[in-house]
N, C-alpha and C positions, 0 to 999 in steps of 0.2 A: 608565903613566898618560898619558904624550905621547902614545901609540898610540889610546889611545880618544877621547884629545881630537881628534886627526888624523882619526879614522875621523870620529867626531860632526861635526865642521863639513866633512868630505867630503859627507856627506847632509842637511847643509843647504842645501850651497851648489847640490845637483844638485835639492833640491828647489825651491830659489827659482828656480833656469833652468828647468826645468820647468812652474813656473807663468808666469813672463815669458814664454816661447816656445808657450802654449797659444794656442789659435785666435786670429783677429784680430779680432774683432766678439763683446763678450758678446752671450750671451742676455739676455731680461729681468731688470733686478736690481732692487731697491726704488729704486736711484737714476733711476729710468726711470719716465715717467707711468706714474699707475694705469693707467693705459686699458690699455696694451701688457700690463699681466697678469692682464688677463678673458681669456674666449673670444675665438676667429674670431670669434664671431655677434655677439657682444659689441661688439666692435670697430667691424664691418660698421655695428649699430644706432647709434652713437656718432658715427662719419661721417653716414652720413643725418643723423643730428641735429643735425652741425655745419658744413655745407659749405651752400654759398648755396641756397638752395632756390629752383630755376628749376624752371618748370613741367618740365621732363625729370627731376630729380629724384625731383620729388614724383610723378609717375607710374612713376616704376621703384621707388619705396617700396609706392607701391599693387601696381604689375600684376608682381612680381619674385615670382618663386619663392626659397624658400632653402635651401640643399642645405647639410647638417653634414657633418662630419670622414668618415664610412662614405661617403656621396655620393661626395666629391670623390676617397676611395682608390679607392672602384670605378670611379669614370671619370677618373683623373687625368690622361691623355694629355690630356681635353678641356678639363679645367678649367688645370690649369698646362702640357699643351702636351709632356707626353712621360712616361712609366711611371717606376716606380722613387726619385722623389725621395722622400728620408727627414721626416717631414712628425709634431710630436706632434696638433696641430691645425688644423683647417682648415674654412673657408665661405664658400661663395659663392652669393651674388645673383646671379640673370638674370630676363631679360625673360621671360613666358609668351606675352604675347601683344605683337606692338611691331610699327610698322613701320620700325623701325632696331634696331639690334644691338649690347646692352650686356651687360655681364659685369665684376662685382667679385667682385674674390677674395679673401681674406685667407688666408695657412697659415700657422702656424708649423713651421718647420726643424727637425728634431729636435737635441737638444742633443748637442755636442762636435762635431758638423758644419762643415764652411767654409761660413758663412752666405754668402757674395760669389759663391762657385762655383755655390753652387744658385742666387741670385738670378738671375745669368748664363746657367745654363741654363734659367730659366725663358723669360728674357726674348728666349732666342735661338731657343725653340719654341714658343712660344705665340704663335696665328695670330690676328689681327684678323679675318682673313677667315674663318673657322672654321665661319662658317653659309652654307648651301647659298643661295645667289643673292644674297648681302647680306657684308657688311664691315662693322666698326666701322672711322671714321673714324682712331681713334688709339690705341696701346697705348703705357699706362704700366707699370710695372714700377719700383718704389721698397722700399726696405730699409733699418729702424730695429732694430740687434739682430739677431734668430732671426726678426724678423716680416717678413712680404714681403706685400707688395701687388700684387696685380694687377689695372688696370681698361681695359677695353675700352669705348669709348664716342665721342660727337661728341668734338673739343677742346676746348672751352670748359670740358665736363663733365669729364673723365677728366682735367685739368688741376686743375679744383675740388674734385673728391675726391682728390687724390694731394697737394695741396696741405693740406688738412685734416688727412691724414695725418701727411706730413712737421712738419706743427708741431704732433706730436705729440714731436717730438724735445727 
């Protein structure tokens, strides 16, 4: 009987280290805004709709194309900046037509991932400069959970949507 009791709290004790030692960043959990567990697009719409609305805004809500999860997997080097990142969803806003050069991203990481390591290598290849004779003046790159943020934009801008973001925490 001491034997089974010995075994039993053996595989309690590896399953509780198991669970304390599992990644360092949940994904979304209910204790986390609604917002972080809609869609990408979801998300993306929710910023627009809560970050200062200066006339640059409100013309990249008008003139912005929006590219869903299939989009962004088939061009991912362009949208996060290099192939391969493990991603369950993903959207991104861009300018069609601008004479500056902006880009919001939202993905989610896939689950049991190091959310920190993709966010990092997002942020260590994804080019401001990315379009042919033009730059966005500033990349942010911020991370709540599984969800990453990417904005390409003036500062003022890419500071007020990342900012929206972040208080989403």
């Amino acid at each position: 009987m001491k034997k089974y009791l010995a075994i039993a709290l053996l595989l309690m004790l590896t399953s509780c280290m198991m669970a304390a030692c599992s990644r360092e960043t949940p994904a979304y959990t209910p204790s986390m805004p609604a917002e972080l567990g809609k869609s990408c697009q979801e998300i993306i719409e929710y910023l627009y709709a809560n970050v200062e609305q200066t006339q640059y805004i409100k013309d990249k809500k008008t003139y912005s194309m929006f590219y869903r999860a299939d989009d962004v997997r088939n061009r991912c080097a362009w949208f996060l900046g290099k192939e391969g990142i493990p991603f369950s969803d993903a959207s991104a806003s861009e300018s069609m037509i601008s004479p500056s050069d902006y880009s919001l991203v939202v993905v989610k990481i896939s689950e049991g991932e190091n959310y920190e390591q993709w966010k990092t290598a997002i942020n260590d290849n994804i080019k401001a400069d990315k379009w042919i004779c033009m730059g966005a003046e500033t990349k942010r790159v911020e991370k709540i959970g599984n969800v990453v943020l990417i904005v390409l934009a003036d500062k003022a801008n890419a500071d007020n949507i990342a900012k929206a973001f972040l208080d989403l925490k």
